[in-house]
C-alpha positions in Angstrom: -32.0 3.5 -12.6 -28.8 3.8 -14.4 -29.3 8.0 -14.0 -29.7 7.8 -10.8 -26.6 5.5 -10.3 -24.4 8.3 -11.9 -26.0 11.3 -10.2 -25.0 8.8 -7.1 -21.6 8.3 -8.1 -21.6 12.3 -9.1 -22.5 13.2 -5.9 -18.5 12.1 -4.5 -16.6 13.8 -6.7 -17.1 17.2 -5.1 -14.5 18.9 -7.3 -15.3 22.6 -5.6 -17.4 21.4 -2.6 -14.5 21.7 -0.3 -14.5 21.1 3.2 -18.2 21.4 3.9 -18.9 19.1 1.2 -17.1 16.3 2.5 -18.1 16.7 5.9 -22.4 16.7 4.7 -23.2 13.3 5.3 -25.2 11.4 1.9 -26.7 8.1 2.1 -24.5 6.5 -0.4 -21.5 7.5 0.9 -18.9 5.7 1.4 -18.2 5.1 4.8 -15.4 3.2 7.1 -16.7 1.3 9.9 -13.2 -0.4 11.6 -9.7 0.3 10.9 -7.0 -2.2 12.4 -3.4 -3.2 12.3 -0.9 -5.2 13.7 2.6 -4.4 15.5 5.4 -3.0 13.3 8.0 -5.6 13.4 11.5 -4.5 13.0 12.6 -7.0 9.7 15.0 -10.0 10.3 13.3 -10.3 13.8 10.5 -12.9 15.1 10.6 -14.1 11.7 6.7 -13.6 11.0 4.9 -14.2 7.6 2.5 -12.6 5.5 -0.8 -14.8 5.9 0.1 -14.9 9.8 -0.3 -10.8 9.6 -2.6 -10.4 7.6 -5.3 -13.2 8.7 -4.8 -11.2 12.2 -5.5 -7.9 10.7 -8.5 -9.4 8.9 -10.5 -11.6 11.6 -9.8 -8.6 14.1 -11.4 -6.1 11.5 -14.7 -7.6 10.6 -14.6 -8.7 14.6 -14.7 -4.5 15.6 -17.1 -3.9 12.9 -19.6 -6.4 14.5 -20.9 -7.7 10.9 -21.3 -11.3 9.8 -18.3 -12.2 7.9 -20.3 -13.2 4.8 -21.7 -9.9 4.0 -17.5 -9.0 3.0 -18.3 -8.9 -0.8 -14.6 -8.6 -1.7 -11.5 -8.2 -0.3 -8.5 -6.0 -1.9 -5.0 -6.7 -0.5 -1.7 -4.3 -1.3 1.3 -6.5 -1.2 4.6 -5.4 -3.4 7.0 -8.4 -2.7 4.4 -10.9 -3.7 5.0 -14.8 -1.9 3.4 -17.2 -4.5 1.5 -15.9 -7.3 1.1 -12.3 -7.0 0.1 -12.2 -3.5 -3.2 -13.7 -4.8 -3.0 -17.0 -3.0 -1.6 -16.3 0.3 -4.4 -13.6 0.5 -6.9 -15.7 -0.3 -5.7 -18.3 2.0 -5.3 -15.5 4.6 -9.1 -14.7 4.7 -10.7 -18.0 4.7 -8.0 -18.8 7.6 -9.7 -15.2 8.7 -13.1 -16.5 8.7 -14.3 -15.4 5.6 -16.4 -17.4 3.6 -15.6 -18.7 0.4 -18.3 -16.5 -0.9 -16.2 -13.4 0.1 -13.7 -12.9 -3.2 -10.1 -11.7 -2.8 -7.7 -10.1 -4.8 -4.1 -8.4 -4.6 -2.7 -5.6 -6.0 0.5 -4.0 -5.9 0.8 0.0 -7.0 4.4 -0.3 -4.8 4.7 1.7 -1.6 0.5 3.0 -2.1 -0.4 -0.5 -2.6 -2.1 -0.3 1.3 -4.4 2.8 0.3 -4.5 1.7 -3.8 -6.2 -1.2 -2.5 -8.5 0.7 0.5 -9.8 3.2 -2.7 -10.4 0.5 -5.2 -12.8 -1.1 -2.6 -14.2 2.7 -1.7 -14.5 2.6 -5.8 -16.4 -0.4 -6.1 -19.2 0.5 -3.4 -19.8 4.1 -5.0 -20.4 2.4 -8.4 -23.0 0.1 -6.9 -20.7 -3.2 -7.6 -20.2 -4.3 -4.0 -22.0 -2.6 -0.6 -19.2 -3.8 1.9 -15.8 -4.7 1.2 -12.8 -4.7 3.2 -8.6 -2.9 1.5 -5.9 -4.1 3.3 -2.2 -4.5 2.9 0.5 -6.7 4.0 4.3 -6.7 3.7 7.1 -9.5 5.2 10.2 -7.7 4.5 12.1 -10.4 6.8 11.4 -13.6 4.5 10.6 -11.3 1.0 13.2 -8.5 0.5 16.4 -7.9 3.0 19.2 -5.8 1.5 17.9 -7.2 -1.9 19.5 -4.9 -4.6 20.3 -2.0 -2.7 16.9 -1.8 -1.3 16.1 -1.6 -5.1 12.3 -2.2 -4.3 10.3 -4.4 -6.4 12.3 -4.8 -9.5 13.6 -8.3 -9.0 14.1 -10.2 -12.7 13.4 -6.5 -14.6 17.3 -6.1 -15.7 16.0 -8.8 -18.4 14.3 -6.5 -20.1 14.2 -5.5 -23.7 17.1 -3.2 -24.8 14.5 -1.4 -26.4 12.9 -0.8 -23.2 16.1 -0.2 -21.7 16.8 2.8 -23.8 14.3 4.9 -22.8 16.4 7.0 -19.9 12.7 7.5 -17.4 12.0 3.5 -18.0 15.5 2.6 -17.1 15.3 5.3 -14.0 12.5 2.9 -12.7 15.8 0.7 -11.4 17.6 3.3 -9.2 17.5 2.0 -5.8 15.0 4.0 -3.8 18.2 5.2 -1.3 19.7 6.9 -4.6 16.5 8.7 -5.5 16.6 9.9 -2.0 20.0 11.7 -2.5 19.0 12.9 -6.1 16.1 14.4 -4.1 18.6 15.6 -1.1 20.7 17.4 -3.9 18.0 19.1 -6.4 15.6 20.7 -3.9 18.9 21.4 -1.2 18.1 19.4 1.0 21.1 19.2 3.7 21.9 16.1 6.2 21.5 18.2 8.9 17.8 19.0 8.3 17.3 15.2 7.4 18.6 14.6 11.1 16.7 16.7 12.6 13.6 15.5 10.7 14.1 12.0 11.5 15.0 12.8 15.2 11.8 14.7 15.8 10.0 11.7 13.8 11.6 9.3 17.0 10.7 11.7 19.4 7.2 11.8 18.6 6.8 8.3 18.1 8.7 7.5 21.5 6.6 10.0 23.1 2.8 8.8 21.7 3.9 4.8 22.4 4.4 5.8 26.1 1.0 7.8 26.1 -0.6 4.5 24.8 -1.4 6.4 21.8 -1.3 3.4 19.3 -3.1 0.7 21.6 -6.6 1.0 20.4 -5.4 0.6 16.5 -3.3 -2.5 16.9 -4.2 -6.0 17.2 -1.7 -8.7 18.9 -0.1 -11.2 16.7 0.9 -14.1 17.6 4.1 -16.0 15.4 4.4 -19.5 14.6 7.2 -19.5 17.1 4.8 -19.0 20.0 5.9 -15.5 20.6 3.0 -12.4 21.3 3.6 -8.9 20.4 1.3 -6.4 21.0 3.3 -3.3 20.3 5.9 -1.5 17.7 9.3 -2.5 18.5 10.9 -0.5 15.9 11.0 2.7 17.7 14.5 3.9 18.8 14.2 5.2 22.2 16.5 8.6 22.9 17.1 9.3 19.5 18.9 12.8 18.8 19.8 14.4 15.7 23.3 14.5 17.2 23.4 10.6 17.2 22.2 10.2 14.2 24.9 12.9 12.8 27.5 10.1 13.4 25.8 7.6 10.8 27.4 6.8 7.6 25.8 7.6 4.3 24.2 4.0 3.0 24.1 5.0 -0.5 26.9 7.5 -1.7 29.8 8.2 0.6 29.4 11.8 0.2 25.8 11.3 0.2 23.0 12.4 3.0 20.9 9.2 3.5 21.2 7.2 6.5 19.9 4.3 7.5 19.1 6.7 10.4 16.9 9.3 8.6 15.5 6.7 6.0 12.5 4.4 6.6 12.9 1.1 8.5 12.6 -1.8 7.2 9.6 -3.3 8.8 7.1 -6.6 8.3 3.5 -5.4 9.6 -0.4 -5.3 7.8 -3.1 -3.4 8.2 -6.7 -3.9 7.1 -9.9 -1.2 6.7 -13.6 -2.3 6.3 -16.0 0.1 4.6 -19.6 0.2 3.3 -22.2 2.1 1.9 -23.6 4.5 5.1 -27.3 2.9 3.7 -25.7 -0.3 4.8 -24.0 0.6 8.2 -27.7 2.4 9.2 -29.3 -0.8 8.2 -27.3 -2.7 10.3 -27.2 -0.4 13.2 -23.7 -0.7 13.2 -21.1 2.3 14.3 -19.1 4.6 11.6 -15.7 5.9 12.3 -15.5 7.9 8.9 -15.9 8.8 5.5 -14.1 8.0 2.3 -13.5 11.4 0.7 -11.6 11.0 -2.6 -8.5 9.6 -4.0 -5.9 10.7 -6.9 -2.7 9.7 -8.0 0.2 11.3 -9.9 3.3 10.7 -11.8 6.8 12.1 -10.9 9.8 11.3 -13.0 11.3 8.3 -11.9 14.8 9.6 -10.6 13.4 11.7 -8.1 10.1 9.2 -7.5 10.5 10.9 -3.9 8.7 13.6 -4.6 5.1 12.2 -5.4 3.2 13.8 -2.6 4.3 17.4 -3.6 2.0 16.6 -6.6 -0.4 14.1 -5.6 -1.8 16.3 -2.5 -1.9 19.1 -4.4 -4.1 17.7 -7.9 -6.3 16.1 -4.3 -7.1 19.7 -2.9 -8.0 20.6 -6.6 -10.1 17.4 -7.0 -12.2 18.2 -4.2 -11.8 22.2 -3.4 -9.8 21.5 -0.5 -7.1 24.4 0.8 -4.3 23.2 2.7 -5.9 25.3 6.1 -8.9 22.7 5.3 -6.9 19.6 6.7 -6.7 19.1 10.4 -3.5 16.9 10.2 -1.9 14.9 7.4 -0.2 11.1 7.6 2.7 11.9 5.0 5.1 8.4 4.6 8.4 9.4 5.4 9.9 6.9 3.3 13.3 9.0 3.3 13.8 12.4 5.4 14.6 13.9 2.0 11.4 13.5 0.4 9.3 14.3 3.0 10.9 17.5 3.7 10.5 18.6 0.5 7.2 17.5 0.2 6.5 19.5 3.1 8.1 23.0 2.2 6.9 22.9 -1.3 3.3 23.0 -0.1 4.3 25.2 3.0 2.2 22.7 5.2 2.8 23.1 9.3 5.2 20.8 10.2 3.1 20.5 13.3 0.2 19.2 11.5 2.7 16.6 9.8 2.6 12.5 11.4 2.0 13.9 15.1 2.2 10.1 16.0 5.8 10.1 13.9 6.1 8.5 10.8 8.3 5.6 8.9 11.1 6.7 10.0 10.8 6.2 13.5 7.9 3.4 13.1 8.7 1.5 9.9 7.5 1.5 6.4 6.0 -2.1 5.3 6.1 -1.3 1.7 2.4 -2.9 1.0 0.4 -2.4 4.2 1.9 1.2 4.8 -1.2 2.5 3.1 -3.5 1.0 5.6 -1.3 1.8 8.9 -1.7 5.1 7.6 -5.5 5.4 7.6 -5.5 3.1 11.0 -3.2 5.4 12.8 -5.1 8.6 11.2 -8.2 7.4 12.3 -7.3 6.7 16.2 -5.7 9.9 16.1 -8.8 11.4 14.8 -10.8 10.0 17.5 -8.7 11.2 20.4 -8.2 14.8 19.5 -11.4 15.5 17.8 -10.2 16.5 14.3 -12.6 16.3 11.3 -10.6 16.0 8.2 -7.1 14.4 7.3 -4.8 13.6 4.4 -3.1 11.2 3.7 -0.3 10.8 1.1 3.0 8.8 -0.3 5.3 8.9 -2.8 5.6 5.3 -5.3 8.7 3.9 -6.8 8.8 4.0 -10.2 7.7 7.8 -9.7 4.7 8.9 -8.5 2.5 10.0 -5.9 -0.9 9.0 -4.4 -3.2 10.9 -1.7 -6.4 10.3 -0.3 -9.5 12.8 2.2 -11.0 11.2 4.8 -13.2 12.4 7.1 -13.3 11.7 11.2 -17.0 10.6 12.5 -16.0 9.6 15.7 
C-alpha cells in the first residue's frame, strides 16, 4: 500500500513530462472543481472585513461545486496582516459562518504576497499524499481596517525592528525591512528599468482591465458581497477608467523623489478574498460532479531581499524545469504586478509575450490584496481559461522578504 502511495504521489511530479504530461488525465490527480472570489474593494472604502469576505468566498465555493459541505476535510487560508491570532480564528469563524461543519478543520498561513496560492498548493499537497480527498485554499486580505500607509507600505513587518542586534547585523535579514515601494526602485535602477516603460506598463494594465470589465469578462468569477453597512457590490471598483501613460506621467514618485514608483504604476491597495475547492479526480467522478482543472505543480524560490521584486524571474523558470515545461508551452500566464518594475523585468528576462501577460490586467489596474491575491489569480485564470479555450497557464508572484512562487494548472473546461 504504502508503494503504491508513492508511485501515486510520483506520478505528479512530471519533472520532463512537459506539456503532454500534465494535460493526460490520472485518477489521482488533483483536480479543481470551483474557483470564486469577491469584488476588489478599493481600501479605506465600504469599510468591509475579513470574515465578511471570506465567509462569502467560502459558502459560494462549495455552493458552485454542488458537494455537501461536510466532505471539506480542511480548509487552508492565506492571510498576511493577520486580525486575532494569526488569522486562525477569524478563519475558522469564517467557515462555520460559511456553513462548514465543525468537522471541517481550518488553518492560516501567511508565506506574504503568495500566501493565496501557498495555501491552494498546500491543500493540492495534502490530497496527493493521500491525507485529505477534498479540501478547499483560500485567501483573504482587509487592507482598509489591517495595514493603510503603515510603515511606508513596509508589508508585514510590524513589531520586527525589536529584533536582536544580532539578527540585525546580518545585511539580507535586515533587507527583509525595506518598504516594498523601495525594492521596487532598487529594481527600477539595477535591471534599467525607466518611468516611462513603468507608465506605459501600468497604462496598458488599466486598459485591459477597463476594457474586459465592460465585456463582463470578470462576472462569472465573482461573488456579491454584502457589508455590514447594508451596501452590495458585485464588481471591481478599483479600476481607473481612461487611464493614459500620459496621465500617469504627471504622478509624483511615492518613495524617492528622484525615484520611478508611483502610486500610479504600483499595485493598489485593495481588501478582496478568493477561495478554490479541489479534490482527488477519483472523488469528483464519484460524485458525478464537474471539473474545471487540474493542479499541475508548484515551486518556490528565494531572491535577495533588496530586490524581493524579482521572484518570478526565478520561480517560473525552476517551475518549467520542475515539470519540462518551455515557455511556448503556456497559453497565458497571471503574473502579480505588484510594481510595474518588477513585472517588467520579470517579463524581459524570460522573453515571455507581453501579449500572453494578465490579458484581463493585473494589480495594478485591479488591486493586489496581499493574502487572497494568490487565489484571485487562479479564479480569474480559470474564467479566462474557459472563455477562450486555452489548456495550460502559469501563474506566478514575487514575496517580500525575497522570493518567488509559481504554480501549472491545467484548463478542463
Amino acid at each position: 500500500m504504502a508503494q503504491q502511495r508513492l508511485n501515486q504521489v510520483a506520478g505528479h511530479l512530471h519533472k520532463s513530462g512537459g506539456r503532454d504530461a500534465l494535460l493526460t488525465k490520472n485518477d489521482d490527480d488533483v483536480v479543481i472543481v470551483a474557483a470564486v472570489r469577491t469584488p476588489l474593494i478599493k481600501a479605506k472604502k465600504g469599510q468591509p472585513v475579513c470574515d465578511v469576505l471570506l465567509k462569502a468566498v467560502l459558502k459560494e465555493v462549495v455552493a458552485r461545486g454542488k458537494i455537501d459541505p461536510a466532505i471539506v476535510e480542511d480548509v487552508l487560508v492565506g492571510n498576511v496582516l493577520s486580525p486575532g491570532g494569526g488569522g486562525a480564528s477569524m478563519a475558522r469563524m469564517a467557515a462555520l459562518a460559511a456553513g462548514l461543519p465543525n468537522t471541517t478543520s481550518v488553518a492560516a498561513l501567511n508565506r506574504q504576497c503568495s500566501s493565496g496560492l501557498t495555501a491552494v498548493a498546500f491543500i493540492a499537497h495534502a490530497i496527493q499524499s493521500g491525507s485529505i480527498d477534498v479540501g478547499i485554499g483560500a485567501g483573504v486580505e482587509d487592507m482598509t481596517l489591517y495595514h493603510f500607509n503603515r510603515h511606508q507600505y513596509r508589508i508585514g513587518t510590524e513589531g520586527l525592528n525589536d529584533l536582536s542586534p544580532e539578527t540585525m547585523a546580518v545585511q539580507e535579514a535586515a533587507d527583509c525591512l525595506i518598504p516594498m515601494g523601495i525594492t521596487s526602485e532598487n529594481v527600477a535602477e539595477q535591471y534599467h528599468v525607466s518611468r516611462e516603460r513603468q507608465d506605459a506598463f501600468a497604462a496598458n494594465s488599466y486598459a485591459k482591465a477597463e476594457a474586459a470589465q465592460a465585456a463582463g469578462n470578470f462576472k462569472d468569477e465573482i461573488v456579491t458581497i454584502k457589508l455590514p453597512n447594508g451596501k452590495t457590490i458585485d464588481a471591481d471598483n478599483s479600476i481607473r477608467k481612461g487611464t493614459t501613460a500620459a496621465t500617469l506621467g504627471k504622478l509624483k514618485p511615492s518613495f524617492r523623489e528622484t525615484g520611478s514608483t508611483t502610486a500610479g504604476n504600483a499595485s493598489q491597495l485593495t481588501d478582496g478574498a478568493a477561495a478554490v475547492l479541489l479534490m482527488r479526480r477519483s472523488k469528483a467522478n464519484e460524485l458525478g460532479l464537474n471539473v474545471i482543472g487540474k493542479f499541475g505543480a508548484f515551486v518556490t524560490a528565494g531572491v535577495p531581499p533588496k530586490i524581493m521584486g524579482i521572484g518570478p524571474a526565478v520561480a517560473i523558470p525552476k517551475l518549467w524545469e520542475k515539470t519540462g515545461l518551455r515557455e511556448q508551452d503556456v497559453d497565458f500566464y497571471e503574473i502579480n504586478e505588484a510594481f510595474a518594475s518588477q513585472a517588467i523585468m520579470s517579463i524581459d528576462t524570460l522573453k515571455i509575450p507581453y501579449e500572453k501577460v494578465n490579458p484581463n490586467g493585473g494589480a495594478i489596474a485591479l488591486g493586489h490584496p496581499l493574502g487572497a491575491t494568490g487565489a484571485r489569480q487562479l479564479a480569474t485564470g480559470f474564467n479566462h481559461a474557459k472563455r477562450t479555450g486555452q489548456k495550460l497557464f502559469v501563474t506566478s508572484m514575487c514575496i517580500g522578504s525575497g522570493m518567488g512562487a509559481a504554480a501549472a494548472f491545467v484548463n478542463e473546461q
